[in-house]
N, C-alpha and C positions, 0 to 999 in steps of 0.2 A: 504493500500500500504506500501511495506520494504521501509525505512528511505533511501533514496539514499547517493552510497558512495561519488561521485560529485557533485555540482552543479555548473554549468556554467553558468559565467553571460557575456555578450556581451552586451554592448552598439553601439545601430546603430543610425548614421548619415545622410543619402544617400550615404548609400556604400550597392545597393540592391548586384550585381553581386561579393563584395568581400566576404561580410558576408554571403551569398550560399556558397560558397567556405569556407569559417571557417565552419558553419554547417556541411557542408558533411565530413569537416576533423574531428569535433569532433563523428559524428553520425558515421563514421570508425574505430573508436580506439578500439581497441582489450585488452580484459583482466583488463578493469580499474575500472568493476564492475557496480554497478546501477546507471545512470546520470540524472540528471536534467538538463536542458536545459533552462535558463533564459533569454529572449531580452526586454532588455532596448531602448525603442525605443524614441530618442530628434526629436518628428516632425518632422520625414523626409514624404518628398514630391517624392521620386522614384517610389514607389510603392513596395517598398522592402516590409512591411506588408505583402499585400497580398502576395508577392510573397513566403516569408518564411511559409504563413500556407497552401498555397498549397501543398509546398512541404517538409515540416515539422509538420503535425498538432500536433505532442503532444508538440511544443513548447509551453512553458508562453510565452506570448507579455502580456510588459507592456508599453502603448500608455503616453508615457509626450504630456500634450499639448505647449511643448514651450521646444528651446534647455537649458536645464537645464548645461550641460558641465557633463564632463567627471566623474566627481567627485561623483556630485551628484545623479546620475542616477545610476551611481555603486552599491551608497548607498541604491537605493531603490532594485534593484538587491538582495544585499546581507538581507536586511529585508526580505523579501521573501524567499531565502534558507535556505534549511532544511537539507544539505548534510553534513556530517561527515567533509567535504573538500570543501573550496569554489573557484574556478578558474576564477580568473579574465583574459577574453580572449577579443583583441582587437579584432574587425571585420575586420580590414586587415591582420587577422593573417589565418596561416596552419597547423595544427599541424599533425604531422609524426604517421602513424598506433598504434607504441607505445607509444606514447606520456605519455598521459595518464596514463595510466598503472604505466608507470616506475617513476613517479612524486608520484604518492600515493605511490607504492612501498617505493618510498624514504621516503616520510613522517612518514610511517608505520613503519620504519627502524631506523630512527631517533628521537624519541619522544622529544627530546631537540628541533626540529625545528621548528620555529612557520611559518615559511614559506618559500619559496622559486620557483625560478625564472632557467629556459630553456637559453640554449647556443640561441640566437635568430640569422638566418642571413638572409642574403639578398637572393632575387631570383636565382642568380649565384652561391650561396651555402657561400660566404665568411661572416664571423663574422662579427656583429653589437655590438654596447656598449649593453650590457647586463647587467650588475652589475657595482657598482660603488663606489668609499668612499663618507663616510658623507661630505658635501661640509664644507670647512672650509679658511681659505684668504687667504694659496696658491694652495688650486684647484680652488679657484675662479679666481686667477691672472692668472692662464692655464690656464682657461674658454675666460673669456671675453679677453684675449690678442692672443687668438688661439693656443699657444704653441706647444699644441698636435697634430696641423695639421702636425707640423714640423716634423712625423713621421708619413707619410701616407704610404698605403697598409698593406693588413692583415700580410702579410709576414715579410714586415720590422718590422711593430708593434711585431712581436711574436718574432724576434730576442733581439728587445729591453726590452723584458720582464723583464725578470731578472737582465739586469742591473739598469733599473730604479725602479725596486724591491731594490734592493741593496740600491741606490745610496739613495731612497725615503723613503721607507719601504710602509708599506700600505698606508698613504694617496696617494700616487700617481701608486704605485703600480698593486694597485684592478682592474686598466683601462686597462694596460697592461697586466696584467694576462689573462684579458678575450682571449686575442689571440694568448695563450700559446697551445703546442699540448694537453697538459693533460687533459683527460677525469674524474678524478679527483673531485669528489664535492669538495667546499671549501667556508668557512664561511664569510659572505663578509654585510659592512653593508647595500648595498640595490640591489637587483634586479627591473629589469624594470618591469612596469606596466601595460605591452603588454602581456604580458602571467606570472601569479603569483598563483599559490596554495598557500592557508591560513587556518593553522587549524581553526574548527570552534569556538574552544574554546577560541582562542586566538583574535578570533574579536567579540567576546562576551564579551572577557575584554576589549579592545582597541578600540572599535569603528569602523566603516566604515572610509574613506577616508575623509579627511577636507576638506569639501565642500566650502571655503574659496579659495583654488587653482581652479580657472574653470580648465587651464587645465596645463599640467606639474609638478612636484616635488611633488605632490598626491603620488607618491609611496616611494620616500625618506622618507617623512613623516614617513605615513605608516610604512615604516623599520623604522625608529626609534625608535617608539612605542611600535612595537610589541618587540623591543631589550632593552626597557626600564619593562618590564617586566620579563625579564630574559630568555626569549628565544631565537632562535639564529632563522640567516635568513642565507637559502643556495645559492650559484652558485653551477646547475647541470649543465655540463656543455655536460655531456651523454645526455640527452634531447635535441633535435633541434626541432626547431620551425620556420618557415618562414614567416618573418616578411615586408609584401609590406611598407616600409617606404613612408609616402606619398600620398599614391594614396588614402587615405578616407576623408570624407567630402569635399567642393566645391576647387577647384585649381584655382578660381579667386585672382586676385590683391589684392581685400579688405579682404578677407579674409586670404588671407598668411601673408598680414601685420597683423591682429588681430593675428594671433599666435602669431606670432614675439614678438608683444607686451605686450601679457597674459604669454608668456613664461619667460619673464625676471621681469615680475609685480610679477610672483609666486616665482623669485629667491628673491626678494628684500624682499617677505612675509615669505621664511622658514628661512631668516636671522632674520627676525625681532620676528618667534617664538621661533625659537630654540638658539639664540646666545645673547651676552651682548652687552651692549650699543655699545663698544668701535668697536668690532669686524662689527656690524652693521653699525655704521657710515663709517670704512675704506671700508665696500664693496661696499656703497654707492657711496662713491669719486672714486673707481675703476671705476665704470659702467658709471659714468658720464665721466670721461677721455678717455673712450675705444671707447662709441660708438661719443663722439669727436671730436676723431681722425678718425672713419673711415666716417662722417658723409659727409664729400666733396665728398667722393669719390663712394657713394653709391646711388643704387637706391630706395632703402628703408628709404628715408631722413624725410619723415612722419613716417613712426614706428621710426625710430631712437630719432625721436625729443620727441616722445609722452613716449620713454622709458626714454631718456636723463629727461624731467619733471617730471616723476615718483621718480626717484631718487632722483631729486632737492628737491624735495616737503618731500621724509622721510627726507632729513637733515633740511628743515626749521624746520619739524615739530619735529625735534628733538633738534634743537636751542629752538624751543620757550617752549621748557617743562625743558630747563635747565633754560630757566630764568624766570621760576615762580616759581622753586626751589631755 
């Protein structure tokens, strides 16, 4: 068999009827060359399995017996491709006839790119964060204090582009660009991890996704890495992708709180990879002041508290390693 020019990996949750709907948008795409088709499948209980080999048989299913999380399952994903091109595709996602296509194109075009990431939007067609700067202590103090909501709709966001371009430059910048009109590629340090082409070569040097984050900030990493190498990572922003925020894995109570709280456990871990003491301790005292303050007023007072002790616990455990030094 010819060396496929894709391979696509998907990891499935119980999301039978979204990830049909990914399948059929990538088994559409036109002109992208030879695919492989990868599912990573975390024990789901739907019956999605069978239902992807009925109606997919040349797919790889690879069966975990237990949810591994995002990261890891990826990982086994990409051990397994053999494509020129590896496409990390969420199972809530769609990809447009030319998707495809026009993502290798670009890759093909650019040999400087070691990866890059699709304009993503919502159902209604409006822009989702798609790319974004390396997090550093004032996009964290936007983050956890909301800042950025203070500029809601795609519309307003795209007007305020270039002034908070201006006023920021890239660190704050890269957020606002994403909902500028320019179709435009442009080099940005991370695209989202919902849809991401990766040369193959370049995660032959770098590794799969840090199985360390179950789920979130796996793909900042990721850009990191592969930009620590000397390649670059792109925002296409010609590429659209539709991205159901939300609607995969279970929509119970307990488990929107387990995001919640895996979500800001993974901020508190790419601080603690990638940044110096100083810088990690003030994100620490940020996260504990933020959620607080919003801690009365919420429903989420159990994830809040469980995130509030995570933070607690790196600054003890970072007092008690200054005083055995």
């Amino acid at each position: 068999m010819p060396k496929p020019d894709i391979s696509a990996i998907v990891v499935s949750f119980n999301t039978r009827e979204l990830i049909l709907a990914c399948l059929r948008s990538v088994f559409a795409s036109r002109g992208a060359g030879e695919i492989e088709v990868i599912i990573v499948d975390n024990a789901s209980n739907d019956g999605s399995r069978d239902a992807i080999r009925k109606e997919f048989p040349s797919v790889k299913i690879i069966e975990n017996r237990f949810n591994m999380g995002f990261s890891a399952a990826n990982n086994i994903g990409l051990e397994k491709a053999s494509g020129t091109y590896a496409v990390l595709l969420n199972s809530d996602t769609e990809l447009r006839p030319d998707g495809l296509k026009l993502l290798r194109e670009f890759m093909d075009a650019h040999p400087e790119a070691g990866a890059a990431g699709p304009r993503l939007v919502y159902d209604d067609g409006t822009t989702q964060p798609s790319a974004d700067s390396e997090p550093n202590l004032l996009t964290e103090f936007l983050h956890l204090f909301g800042l950025r909501r203070l500029v809601p709709g795609e519309t307003a966001r795209r007007l305020a582009a270039p002034v908070f371009s201006k006023m920021f430059g890239k660190t704050v910048g890269t957020y606002f660009d994403m909902y500028s009109g320019s179709l435009e590629p442009r080099e940005v340090d991370c695209v989202s991890g919902a849809c991401v082409i990766a040369r193959a070569g370049i995660v032959a040097k770098v590794g799969g996704l840090d199985d360390k984050f179950f789920m979130y900030m796996e793909d900042m990493d990721w850009c990191v890495r592969i930009k620590e190498t000397g390649a670059k990572v792109y925002y296409v922003p010609e590429v659209e992708v539709v991205h159901h925020v939300g609607m995969s894995g279970e929509p119970d109570a307990a488990t929107s709180e387990k995001v919640l709280v895996e979500k800001y456990k993974s901020r508190l871990y790419f601080f603690q990879k990638h940044r110096g003491k100083g810088a990690r301790f003030v994100e620490r005292v940020m996260m504990v002041k933020a959620f607080a303050i919003r801690w009365p007023f919420s429903r989420h007072r159990r994830a809040y508290s469980q995130i509030i002790k995570a933070a607690l616990r790196s600054i003890e455990l970072r007092a008690e390693s200054e005083e055995k030094h």
